[in-house]
N, C-alpha and C positions, 0 to 999 in steps of 0.2 A: 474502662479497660476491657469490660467483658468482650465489647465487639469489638476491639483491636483486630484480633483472627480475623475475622469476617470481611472485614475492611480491606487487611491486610491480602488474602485470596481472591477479593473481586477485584483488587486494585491492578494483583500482577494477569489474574486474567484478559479484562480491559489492557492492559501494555501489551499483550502478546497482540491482539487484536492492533494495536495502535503501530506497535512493531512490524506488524505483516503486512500493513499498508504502508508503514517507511521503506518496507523491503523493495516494493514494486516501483520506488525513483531510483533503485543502484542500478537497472541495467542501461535506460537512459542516459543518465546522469556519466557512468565507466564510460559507453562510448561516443557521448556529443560533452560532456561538460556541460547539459544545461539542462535545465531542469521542467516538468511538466507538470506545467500547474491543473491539465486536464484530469491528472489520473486518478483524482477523486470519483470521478464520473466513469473511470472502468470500474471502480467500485462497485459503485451502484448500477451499473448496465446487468452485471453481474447476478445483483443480487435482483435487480427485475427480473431478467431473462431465468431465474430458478423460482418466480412465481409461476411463470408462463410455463418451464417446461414441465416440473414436477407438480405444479396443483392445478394448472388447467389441461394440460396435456397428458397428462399423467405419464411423463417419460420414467423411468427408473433412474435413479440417484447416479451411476458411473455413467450413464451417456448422455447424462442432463449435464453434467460435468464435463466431459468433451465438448459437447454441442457449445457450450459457454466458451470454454479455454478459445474453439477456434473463431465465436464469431467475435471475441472482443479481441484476439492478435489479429483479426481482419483491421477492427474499427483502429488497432493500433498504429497498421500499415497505412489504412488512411488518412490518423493525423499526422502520420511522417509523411508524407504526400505535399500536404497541406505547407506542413515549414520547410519544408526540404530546399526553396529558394531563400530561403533565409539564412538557414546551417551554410549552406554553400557559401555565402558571402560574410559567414562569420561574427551573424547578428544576432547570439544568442541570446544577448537581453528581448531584442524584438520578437525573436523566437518564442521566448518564454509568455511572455504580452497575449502572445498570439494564440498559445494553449489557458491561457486564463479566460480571450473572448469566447472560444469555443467550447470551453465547458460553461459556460451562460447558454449559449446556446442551445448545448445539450441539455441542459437541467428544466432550459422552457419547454423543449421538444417534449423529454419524457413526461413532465408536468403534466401535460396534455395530453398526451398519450396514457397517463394512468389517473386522469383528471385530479391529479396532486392528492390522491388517497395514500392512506396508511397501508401498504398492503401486509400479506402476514404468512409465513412460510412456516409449516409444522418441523416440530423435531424431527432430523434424517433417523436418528437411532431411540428408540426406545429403551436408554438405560437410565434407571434411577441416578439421583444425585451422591455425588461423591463426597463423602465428610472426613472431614481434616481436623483432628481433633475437636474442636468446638464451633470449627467455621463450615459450610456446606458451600461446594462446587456444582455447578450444572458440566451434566457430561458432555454438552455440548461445545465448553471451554475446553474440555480434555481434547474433546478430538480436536478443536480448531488450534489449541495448542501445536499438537502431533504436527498438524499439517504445516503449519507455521515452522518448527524445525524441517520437516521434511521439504520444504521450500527453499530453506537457507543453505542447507547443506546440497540441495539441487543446483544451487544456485554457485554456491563456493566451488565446489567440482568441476562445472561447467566453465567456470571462468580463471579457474589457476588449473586444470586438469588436462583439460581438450586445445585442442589449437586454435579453435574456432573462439573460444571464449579470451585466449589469448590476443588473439588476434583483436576483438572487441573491444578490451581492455587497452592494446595498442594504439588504436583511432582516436579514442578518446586522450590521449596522455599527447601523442603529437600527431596530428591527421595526413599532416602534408610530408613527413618522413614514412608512414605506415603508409600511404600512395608512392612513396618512390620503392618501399621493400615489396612491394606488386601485392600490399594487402591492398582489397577492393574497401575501400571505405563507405563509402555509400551504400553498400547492400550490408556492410556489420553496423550501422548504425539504424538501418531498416528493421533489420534483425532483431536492434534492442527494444526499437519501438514495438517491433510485434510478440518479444518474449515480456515487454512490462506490461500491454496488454491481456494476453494471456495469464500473466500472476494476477493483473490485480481482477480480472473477472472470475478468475478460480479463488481469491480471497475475499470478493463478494459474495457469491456462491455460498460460503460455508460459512460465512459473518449471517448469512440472511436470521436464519433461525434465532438467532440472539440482538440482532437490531432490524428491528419490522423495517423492509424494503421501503423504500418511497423515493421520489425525484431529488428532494433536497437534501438525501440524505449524503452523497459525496464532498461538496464543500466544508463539513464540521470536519468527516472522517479525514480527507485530505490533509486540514491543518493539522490532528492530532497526530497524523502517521508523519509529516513532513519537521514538525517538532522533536518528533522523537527521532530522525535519521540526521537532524541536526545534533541533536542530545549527544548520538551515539556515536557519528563521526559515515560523514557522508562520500558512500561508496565501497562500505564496507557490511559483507551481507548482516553478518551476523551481531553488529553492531546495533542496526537495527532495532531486534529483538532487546537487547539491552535497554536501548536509548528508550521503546518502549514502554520497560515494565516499570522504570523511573520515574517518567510522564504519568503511567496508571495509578501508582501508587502515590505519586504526591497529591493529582487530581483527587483522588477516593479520600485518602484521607484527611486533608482539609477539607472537602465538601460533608464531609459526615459529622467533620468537632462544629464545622463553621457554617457554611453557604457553599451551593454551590459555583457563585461566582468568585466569592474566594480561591476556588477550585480553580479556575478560569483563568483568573489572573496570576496566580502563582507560576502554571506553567508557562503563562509572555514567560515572566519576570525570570525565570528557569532559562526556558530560549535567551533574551536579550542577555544574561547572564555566563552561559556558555558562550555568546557570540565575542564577548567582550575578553574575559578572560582567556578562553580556547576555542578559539574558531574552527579550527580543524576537528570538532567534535571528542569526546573521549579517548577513541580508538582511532579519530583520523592521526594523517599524515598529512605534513606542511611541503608541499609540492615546489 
């Protein structure tokens, strides 16, 4: 029981992590209804492109940060490119197909581009560790925390606040009535491609420091972010975060009494289990 604490704080840090990568399939997801199985792979562009800018280039931390946000909603625009004949015709299964070949693809490309090494990103802040009565936090969770809220509540604002986020949310609910009210559907669905790229390379980005960057590293991450936005009820920002800290904590904890495939397999068993029971996630809504 001594390390219960211990257990217990790595476990909800890992779900924020897990969360913030569930977060980056709700704007997708709100306005096509389908889902991206690439977006593991903005992850980790993410987290390459902050070895590249801040340890070989020596950019400073807030425009190494920009520099990322805009080239991964670029790569986002261009895997909306890529499906964008398929959305049209209403073939979101094949659509989805179609972001799972291309993150293969990408994962061979960066493989070889950083010839499949482990690379390794220093702490952005030089703060000691945070202890929590008996258990010790790296400050690095704190901020990646932070930002983790500050993303959801970016996100919630954006999309119940603005017109434009309304409108996004509209497309995806019914496409062809949100085209006859003269929203532009096709450019809010461009949109969401290039604002879920943009999250999840600013979510790589600040993940780096606590999971050494590497090519393969977005396929685990994807599954555990996409677990937990099912957990938590899919298309809901803040759910997310929820559905993640769930996944962390049951993972950490069985992998410390038990194995960590026990760890592994609890959370299928977790997912097929919300699937069966509550499909619509936690916090979702039955449409």
């Amino acid at each position: 029981m001594e390390i219960l604490p211990q257990i217990l704080v790595t476990g909800i840090a890992l779900g924020v992590v897990y969360g913030l990568i569930g977060l980056t399939f709700t704007a997708i997801f709100n306005a096509s209804k389908m889902l991206n199985f690439a977006q593991g792979d903005f992850i980790m562009i993410g987290a390459v492109l902050a070895v590249f800018t801040m340890e070989e280039w020596q950019i400073p931390l807030l425009p190494s940060l920009g520099i990322i946000a805009v080239a991964t909603g670029a790569l986002g625009l261009g895997l909306f490119f890529l499906v964008k004949p398929l959305l049209e015709k209403g073939e979101l299964l094949r659509a989805t197909v179609c972001t799972l070949a291309i993150s293969l693809m990408v994962t061979v490309f960066f493989g070889l581009l950083t010839r499949h090494t482990i690379l390794r990103v220093r702490p952005y802040w030089a703060i000691p560790p945070v202890h929590i009565g008996s258990a010790s936090l790296s400050s690095q969770y704190i901020v990646l925390a932070a930002v983790a809220v500050a993303l959801v509540i970016g996100y919630w604002g954006f999309s119940n606040r603005l017109s434009v986020g309304r409108a996004l949310r509209a497309t995806g609910f019914d496409r062809e009535a949100g085209r006859i009210i003269g929203i532009p559907t096709a450019l809010m669905i461009a949109l969401a491609f290039v604002i879920s790229g943009a999250m999840g390379g600013l979510s790589g980005s600040i993940v780096a420091p606590v999971n050494s960057p590497s090519a393969a590293m977005g396929l685990p991450l994807m599954i555990r972010g996409f677990v937990a936005i099912i957990v938590g009820g899919m298309g809901n920002a803040y759910a997310a975060l929820v559905g993640g800290v769930i996944v962390g904590i049951l993972a950490t904890t069985l992998s410390a009494y038990s194995s960590a495939m026990v760890g592994e397999v609890a959370t299928f068993l977790l997912l097929l289990t919300i699937l069966i029971v509550r499909p619509q996630g936690i916090f979702g809504k039955i449409e």
